[in-house]
N, CA, C and O of each residue as an XYZ file, in Angstrom:
340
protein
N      14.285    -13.598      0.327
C      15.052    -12.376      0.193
C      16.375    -12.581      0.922
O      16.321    -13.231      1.967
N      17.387    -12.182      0.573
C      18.589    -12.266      1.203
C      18.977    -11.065      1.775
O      18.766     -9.886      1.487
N      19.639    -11.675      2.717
C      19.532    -11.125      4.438
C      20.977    -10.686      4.468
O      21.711    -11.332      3.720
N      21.510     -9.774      5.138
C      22.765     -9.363      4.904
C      23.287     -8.168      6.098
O      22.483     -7.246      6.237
N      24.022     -8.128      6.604
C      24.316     -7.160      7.761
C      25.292     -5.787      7.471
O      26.430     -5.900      7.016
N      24.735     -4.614      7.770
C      25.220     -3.277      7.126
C      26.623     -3.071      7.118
O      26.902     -2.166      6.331
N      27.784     -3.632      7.778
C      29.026     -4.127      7.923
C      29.209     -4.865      6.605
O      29.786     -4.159      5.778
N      28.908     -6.000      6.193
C      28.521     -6.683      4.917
C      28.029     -5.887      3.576
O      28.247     -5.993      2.369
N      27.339     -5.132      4.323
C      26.727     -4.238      2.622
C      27.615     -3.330      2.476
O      27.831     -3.104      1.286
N      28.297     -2.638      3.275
C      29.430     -1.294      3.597
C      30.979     -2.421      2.658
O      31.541     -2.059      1.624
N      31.159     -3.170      3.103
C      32.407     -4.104      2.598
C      32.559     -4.300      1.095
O      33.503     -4.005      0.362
N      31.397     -4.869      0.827
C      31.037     -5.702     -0.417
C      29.914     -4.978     -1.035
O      29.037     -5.761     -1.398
N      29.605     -3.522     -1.315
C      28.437     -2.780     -1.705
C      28.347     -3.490     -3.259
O      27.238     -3.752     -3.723
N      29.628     -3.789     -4.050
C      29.734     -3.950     -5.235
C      28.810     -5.616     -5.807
O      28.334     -5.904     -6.905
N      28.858     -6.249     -4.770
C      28.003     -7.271     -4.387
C      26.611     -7.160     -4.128
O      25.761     -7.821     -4.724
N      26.407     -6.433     -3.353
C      25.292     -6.359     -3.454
C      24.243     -5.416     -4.251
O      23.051     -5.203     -4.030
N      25.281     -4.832     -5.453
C      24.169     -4.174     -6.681
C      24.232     -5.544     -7.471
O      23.214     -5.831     -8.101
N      25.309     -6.439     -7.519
C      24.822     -7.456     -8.467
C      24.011     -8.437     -7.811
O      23.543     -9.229     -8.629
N      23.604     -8.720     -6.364
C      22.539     -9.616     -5.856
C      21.182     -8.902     -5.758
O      20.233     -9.354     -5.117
N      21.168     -7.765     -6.440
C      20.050     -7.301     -6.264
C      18.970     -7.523     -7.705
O      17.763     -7.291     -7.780
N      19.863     -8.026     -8.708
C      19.438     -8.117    -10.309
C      18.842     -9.149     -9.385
O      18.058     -8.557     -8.644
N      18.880    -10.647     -9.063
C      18.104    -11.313     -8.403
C      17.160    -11.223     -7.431
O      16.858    -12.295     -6.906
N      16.756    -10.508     -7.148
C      15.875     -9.644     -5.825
C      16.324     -8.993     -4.823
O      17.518     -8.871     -4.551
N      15.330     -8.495     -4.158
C      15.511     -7.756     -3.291
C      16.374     -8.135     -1.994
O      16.154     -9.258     -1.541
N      17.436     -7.253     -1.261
C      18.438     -7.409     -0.671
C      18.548     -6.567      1.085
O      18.884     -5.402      1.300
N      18.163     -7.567      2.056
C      17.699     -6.722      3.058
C      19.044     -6.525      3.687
O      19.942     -7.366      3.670
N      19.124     -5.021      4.395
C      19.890     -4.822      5.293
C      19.684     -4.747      6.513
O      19.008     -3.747      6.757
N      20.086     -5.656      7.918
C      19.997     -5.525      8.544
C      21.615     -4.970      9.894
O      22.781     -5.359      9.950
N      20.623     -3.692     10.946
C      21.845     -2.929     11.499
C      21.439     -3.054     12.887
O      20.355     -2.650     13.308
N      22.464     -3.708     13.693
C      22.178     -3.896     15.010
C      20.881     -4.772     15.624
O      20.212     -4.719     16.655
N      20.907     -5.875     14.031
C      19.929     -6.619     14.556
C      18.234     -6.328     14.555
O      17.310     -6.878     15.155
N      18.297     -5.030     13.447
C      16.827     -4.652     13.358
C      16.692     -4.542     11.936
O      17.770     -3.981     11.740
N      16.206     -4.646     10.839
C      15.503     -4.092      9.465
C      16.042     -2.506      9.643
O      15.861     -1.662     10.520
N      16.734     -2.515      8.479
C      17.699     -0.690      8.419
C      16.816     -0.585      7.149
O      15.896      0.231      7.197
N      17.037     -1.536      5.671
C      17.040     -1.063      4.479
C      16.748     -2.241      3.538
O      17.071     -3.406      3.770
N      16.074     -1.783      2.406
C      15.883     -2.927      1.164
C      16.313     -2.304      0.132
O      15.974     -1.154     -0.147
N      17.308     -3.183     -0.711
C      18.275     -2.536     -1.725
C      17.332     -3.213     -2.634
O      17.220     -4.407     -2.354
N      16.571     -2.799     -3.703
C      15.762     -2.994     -4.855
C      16.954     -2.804     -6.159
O      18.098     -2.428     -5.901
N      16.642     -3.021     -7.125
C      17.227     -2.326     -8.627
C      16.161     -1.396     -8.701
O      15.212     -1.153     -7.956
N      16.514     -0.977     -9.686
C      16.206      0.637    -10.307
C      14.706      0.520    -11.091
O      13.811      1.366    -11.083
N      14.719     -0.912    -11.827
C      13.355     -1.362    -12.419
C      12.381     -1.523    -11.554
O      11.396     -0.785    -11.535
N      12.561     -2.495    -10.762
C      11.710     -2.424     -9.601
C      11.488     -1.773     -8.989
O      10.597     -2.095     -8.203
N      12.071     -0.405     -8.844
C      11.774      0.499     -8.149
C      10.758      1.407     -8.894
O       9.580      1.680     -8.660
N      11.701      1.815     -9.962
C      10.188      2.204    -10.936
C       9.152      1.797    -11.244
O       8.307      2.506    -11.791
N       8.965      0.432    -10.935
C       7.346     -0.482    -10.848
C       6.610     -0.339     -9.675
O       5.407     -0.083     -9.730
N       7.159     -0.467     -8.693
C       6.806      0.188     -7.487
C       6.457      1.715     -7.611
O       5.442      2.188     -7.099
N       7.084      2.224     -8.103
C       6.228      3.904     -8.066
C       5.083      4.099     -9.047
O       4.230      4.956     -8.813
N       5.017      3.171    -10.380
C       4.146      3.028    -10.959
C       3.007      2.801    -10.667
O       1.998      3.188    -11.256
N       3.126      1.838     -9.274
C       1.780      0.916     -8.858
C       1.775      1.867     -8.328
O       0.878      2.519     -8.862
N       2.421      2.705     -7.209
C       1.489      3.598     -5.817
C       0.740      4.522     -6.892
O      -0.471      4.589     -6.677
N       1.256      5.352     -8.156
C       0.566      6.360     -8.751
C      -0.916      5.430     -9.213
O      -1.986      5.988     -8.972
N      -0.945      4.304     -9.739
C      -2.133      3.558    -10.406
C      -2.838      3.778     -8.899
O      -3.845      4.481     -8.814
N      -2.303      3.191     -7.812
C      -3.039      3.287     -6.096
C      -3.898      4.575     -6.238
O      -5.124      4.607     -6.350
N      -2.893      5.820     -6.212
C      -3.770      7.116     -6.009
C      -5.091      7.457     -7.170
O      -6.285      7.653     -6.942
N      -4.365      7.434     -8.423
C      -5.398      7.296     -9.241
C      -6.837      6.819     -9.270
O      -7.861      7.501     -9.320
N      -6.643      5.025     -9.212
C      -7.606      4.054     -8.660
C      -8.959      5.120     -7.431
O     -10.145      5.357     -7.659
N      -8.187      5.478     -6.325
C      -8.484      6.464     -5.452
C      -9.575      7.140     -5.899
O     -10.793      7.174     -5.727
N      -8.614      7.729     -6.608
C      -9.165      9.307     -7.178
C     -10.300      9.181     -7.492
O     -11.180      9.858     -6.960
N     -10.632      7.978     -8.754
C     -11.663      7.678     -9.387
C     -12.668      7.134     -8.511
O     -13.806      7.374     -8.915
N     -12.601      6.408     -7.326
C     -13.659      5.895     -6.769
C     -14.098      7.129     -5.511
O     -14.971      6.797     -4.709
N     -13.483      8.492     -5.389
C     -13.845      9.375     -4.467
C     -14.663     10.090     -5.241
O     -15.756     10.412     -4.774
N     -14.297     10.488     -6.595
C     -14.844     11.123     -7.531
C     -16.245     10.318     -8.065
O     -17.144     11.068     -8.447
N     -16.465      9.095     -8.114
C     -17.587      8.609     -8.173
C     -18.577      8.394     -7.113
O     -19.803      8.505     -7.125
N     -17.768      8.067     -6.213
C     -18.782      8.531     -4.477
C     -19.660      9.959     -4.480
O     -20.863     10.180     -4.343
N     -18.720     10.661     -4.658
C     -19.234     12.228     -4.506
C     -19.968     12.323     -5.515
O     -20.931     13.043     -5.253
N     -19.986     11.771     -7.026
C     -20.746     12.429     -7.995
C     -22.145     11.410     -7.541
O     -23.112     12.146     -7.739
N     -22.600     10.218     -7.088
C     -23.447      9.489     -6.656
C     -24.087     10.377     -5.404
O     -25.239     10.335     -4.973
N     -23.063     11.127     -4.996
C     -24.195     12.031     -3.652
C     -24.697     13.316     -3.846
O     -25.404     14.012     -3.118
N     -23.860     13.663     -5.762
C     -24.903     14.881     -6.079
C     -23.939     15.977     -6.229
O     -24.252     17.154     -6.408
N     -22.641     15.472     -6.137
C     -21.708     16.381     -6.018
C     -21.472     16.891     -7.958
O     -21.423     16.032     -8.838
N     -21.371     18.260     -8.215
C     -21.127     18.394     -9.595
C     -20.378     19.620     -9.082
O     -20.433     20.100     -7.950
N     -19.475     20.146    -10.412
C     -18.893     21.125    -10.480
C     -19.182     22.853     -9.976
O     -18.451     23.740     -9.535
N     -20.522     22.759    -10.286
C     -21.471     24.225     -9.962
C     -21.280     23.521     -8.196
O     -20.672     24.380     -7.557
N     -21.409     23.021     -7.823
C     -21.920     22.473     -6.326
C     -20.486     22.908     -5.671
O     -20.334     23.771     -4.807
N     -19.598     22.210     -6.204
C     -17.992     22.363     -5.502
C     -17.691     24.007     -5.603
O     -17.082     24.734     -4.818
N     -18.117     24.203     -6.417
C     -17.470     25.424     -6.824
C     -18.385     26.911     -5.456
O     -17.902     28.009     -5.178
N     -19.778     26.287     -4.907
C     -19.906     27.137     -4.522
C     -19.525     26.778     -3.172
O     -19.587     27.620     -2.277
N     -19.243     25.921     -3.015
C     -18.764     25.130     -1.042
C     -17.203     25.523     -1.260
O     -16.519     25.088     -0.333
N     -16.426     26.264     -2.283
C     -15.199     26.508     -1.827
C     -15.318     27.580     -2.543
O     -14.424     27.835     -3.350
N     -16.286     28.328     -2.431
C     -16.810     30.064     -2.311
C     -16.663     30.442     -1.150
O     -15.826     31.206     -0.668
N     -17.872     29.644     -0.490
C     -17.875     29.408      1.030
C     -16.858     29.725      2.104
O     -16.714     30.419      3.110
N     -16.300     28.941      1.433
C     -15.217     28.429      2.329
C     -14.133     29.572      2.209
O     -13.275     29.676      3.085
N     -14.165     30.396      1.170
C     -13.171     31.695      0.965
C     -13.874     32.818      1.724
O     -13.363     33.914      1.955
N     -14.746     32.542      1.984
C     -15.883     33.697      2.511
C     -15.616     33.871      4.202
O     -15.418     34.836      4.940
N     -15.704     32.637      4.361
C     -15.456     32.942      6.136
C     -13.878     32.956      6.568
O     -13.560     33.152      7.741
């Protein structure tokens, strides 16, 4: 990944949207990790995967619980319950 200092990215920003078609473009400020300049594709692949992440999730909480007996009539009366007190 190419390494680049926020003085450098502030100068030459126009540079670094075209080093970013080649990957990802780190900024570093005062000597610490500030920022990673992605493109726009990759960025949208990246949000793609975290939603597949939660999903993935979803499905294996939803199969836990239905393996311990959990069904709809069941949920429905534990957040009866739960309106009750």
């Amino acid at each position: 990944m190419k390494t680049i200092s926020a003085t450098e990215a502030k100068r030459n920003f126009a540079a670094v949207l075209d080093d970013v078609r080649e990957g990802p473009v780190l900024i570093r400020r005062h000597e610490r990790d500030a920022a990673v300049v992605i493109s726009a594709v990759e960025y949208k692949e990246l949000r793609r995967l975290k939603v597949d992440q939660v999903m993935q999730l979803c499905r294996e909480i939803t199969d836990f619980a239905t393996s311990q007996g959990m069904n709809e009539e069941l949920l429905a009366e534990l957040l009866a319950d739960d309106e009750a007190a």
